[in-house]
C-alpha positions as CSV (number, residue, x, y, z in Angstrom):
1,X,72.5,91.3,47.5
2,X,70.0,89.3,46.1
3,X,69.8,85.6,46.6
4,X,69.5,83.2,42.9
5,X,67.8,80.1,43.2
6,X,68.2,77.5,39.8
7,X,64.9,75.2,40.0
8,X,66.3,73.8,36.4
9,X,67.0,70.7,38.4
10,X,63.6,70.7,40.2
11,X,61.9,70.6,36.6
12,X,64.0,68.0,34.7
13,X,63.1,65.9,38.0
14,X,59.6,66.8,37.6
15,X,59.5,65.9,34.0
16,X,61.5,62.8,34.8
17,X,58.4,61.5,37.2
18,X,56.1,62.6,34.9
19,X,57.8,60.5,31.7
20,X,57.7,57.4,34.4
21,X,54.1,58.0,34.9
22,X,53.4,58.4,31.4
23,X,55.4,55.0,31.0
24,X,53.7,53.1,33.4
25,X,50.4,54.3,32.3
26,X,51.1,53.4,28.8
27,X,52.2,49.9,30.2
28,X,49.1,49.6,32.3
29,X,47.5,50.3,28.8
30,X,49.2,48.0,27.0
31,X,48.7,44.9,29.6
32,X,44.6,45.9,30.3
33,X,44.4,45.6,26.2
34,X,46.3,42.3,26.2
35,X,44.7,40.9,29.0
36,X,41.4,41.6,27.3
37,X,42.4,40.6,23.5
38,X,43.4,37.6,25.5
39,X,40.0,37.2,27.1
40,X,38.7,38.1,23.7
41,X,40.8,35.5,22.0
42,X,40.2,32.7,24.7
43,X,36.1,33.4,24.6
44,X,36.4,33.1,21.1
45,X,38.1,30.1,21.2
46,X,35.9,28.2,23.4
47,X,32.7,29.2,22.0
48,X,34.6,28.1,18.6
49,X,34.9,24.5,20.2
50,X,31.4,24.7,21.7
51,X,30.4,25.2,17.6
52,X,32.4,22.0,16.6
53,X,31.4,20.0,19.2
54,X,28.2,20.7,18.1
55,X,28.6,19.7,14.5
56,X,30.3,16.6,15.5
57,X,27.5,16.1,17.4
58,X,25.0,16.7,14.6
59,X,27.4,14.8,12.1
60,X,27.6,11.6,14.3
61,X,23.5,12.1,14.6
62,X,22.9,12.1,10.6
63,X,25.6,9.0,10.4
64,X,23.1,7.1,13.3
65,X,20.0,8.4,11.6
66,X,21.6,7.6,7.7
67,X,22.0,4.1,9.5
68,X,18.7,4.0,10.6
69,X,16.9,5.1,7.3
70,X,19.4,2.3,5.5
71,X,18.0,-0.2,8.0
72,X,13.9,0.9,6.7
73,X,14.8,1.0,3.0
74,X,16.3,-2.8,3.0
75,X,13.3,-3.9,5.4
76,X,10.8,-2.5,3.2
77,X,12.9,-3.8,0.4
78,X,12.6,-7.2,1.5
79,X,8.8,-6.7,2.5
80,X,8.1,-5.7,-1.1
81,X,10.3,-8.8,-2.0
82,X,7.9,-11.1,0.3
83,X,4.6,-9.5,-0.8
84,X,5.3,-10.1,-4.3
85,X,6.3,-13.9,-3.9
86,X,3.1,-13.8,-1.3
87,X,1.0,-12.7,-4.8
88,X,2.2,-15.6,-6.7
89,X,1.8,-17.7,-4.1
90,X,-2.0,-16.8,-4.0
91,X,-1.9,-16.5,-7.7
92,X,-1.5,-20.1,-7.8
93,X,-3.5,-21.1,-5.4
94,X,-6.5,-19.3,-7.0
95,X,-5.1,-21.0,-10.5
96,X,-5.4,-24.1,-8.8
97,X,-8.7,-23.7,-6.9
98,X,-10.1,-21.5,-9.4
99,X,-11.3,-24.5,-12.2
100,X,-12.6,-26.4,-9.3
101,X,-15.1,-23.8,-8.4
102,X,-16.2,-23.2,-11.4
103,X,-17.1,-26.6,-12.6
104,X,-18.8,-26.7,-9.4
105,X,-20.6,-23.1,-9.7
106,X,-21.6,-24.5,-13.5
107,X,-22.4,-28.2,-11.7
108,X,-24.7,-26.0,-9.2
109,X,-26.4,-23.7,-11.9
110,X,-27.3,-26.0,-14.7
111,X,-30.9,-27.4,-14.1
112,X,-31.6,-31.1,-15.0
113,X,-33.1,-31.1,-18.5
114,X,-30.2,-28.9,-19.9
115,X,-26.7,-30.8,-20.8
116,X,-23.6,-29.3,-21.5
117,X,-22.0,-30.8,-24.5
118,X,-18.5,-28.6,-25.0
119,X,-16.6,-26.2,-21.7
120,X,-13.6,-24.4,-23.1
121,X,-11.6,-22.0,-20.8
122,X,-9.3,-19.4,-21.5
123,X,-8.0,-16.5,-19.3
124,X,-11.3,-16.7,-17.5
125,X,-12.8,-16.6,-20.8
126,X,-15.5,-19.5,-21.5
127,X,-17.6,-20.9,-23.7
128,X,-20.3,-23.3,-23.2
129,X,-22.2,-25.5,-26.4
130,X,-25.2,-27.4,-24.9
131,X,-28.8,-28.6,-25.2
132,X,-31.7,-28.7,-23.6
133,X,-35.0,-29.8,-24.0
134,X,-36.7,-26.4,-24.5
135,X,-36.1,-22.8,-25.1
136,X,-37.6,-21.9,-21.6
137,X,-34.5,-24.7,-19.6
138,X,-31.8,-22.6,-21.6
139,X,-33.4,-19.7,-20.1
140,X,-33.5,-20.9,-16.4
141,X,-29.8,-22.2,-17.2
142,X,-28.9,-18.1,-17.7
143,X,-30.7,-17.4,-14.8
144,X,-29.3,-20.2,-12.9
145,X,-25.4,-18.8,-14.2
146,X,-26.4,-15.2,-12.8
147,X,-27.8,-16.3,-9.7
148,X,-24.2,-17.9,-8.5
149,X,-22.3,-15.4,-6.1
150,X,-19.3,-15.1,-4.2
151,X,-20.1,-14.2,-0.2
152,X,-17.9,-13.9,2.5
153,X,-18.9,-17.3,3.7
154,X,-18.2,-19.0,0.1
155,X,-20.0,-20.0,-2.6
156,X,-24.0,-19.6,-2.8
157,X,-27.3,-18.8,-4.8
158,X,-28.9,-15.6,-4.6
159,X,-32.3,-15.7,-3.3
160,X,-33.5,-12.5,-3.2
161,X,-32.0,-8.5,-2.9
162,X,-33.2,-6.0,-0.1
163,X,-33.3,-2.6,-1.5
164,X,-34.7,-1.3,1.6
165,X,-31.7,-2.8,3.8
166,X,-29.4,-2.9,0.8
167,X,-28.6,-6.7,1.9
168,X,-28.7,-9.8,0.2
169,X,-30.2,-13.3,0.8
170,X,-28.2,-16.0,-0.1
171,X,-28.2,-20.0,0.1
172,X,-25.2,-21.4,0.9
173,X,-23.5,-24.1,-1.4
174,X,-23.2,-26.4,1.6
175,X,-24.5,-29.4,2.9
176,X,-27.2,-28.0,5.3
177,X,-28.0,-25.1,2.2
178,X,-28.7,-22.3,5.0
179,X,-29.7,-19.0,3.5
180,X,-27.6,-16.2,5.0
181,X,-28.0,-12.5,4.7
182,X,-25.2,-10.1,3.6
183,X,-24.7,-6.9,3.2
184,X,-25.1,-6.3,-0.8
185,X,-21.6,-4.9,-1.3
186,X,-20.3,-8.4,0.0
187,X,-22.3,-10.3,-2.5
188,X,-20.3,-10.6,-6.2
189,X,-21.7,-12.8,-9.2
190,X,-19.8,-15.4,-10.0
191,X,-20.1,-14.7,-13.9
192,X,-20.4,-12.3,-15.8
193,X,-21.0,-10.5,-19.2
194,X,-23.1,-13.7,-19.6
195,X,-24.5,-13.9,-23.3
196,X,-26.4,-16.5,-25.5
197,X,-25.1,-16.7,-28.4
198,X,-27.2,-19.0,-30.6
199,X,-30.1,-21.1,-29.0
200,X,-31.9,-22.9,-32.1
201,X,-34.3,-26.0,-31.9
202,X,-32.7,-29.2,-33.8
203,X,-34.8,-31.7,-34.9
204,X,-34.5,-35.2,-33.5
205,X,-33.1,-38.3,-35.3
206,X,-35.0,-40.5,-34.1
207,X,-39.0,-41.4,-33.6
208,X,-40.6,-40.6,-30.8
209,X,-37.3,-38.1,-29.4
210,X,-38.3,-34.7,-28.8
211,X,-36.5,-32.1,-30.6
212,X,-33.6,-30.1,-28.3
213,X,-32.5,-26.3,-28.0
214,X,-29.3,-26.6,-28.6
215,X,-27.3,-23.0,-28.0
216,X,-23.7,-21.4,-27.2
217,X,-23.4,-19.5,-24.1
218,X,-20.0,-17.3,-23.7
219,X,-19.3,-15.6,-20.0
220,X,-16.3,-14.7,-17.6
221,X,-15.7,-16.5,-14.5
222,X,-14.8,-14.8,-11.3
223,X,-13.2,-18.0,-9.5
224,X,-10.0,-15.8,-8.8
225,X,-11.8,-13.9,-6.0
């Protein structure tokens, strides 16, 4: 008689552990890809607030800077504003100097035996009728209008130009008349574009008067140095 052993039993318990194991490895699955997504999510999520703190940051920088550069445009606005009302300021001090220094430049060219009859000034434009009491006076009179220059130090005559040193000699329009020495680029004539116009001997009317040159002179003043 042969002994009958059913292992049906054994096997649905063995497939029963197995399905549990299956189950819990499925779960173990599903939690280690939550737990990551999460770490995932949470990494993302901080580096994404790392990012907008960092354009705040850069925001609130250009605001500050935007400030700043608002702050330079009005100074240099108001700079331009002062440097233009400094240019008319000087612009009328030299109009109010300038006339002064010319009469005195003419005063300190014209030699004794020449008389200016007629100044007119426009726009540094002028025009000079006078006499004299030869040809070779109106002469030394241009040369005397040439000679006047501006220097550093003021007004003065030219003596003499070093081509050598490239300097210039001047006398000083002062009380004590010293002669300085400048370099030549600091040395500018006083007038320019000098030209005789007319220079023609008129008889006297009267005995015994010599005749006198009388001529026109025209020339630009540079008083508003």
């Amino acid at each position: 008689m042969m002994i009958r052993i059913n292992l049906l039993p054994v096997r649905a318990v063995k497939k029963r552990e197995m399905g549990r194991q299956v189950l819990v490895l499925f779960a173990v699955v599903l939690i280690g890809a939550g737990v990551a997504n999460y770490a995932w999510y949470d990494n993302r999520e901080s580096e994404l607030a790392m990012h907008q703190q960092g354009v705040a940051a850069a925001k609130a920088k250009i605001a500050e800077l935007e400030k700043i550069i608002g702050e330079v445009k009005n100074i240099n606005a108001r700079k331009a504003e002062v440097e233009k009302k400094l240019a008319v300021l000087d612009a009328l001090r030299k109009g109010r100097n300038g006339p002064v220094r010319m009469m005195d430049a003419l005063a300190s060219a014209t030699p004794k035996k020449v008389w200016v009859k007629t100044f007119v000034e426009n726009n540094n434009a002028v025009a000079i009728d006078g006499a004299a009491v030869s040809h070779d006076e109106v002469a030394e009179f241009m040369r005397g209008l040439n000679g006047v220059v501006w220097t550093p130090k003021g007004m003065g005559r030219l003596v003499d130009r070093r081509r050598d040193s490239k300097t210039a000699r001047v006398e000083m329009f002062t009380a004590e008349a010293t002669i300085e020495e400048f370099p030549d680029a600091q040395v500018t004539p006083f007038f320019r574009n000098i030209d005789l116009q007319t220079a023609k001997q008129v008889a006297a009317g009267q005995t015994g008067v010599p005749a006198l040159v009388e001529f026109k002179i025209t020339l630009t003043s540079n008083y508003a140095i």
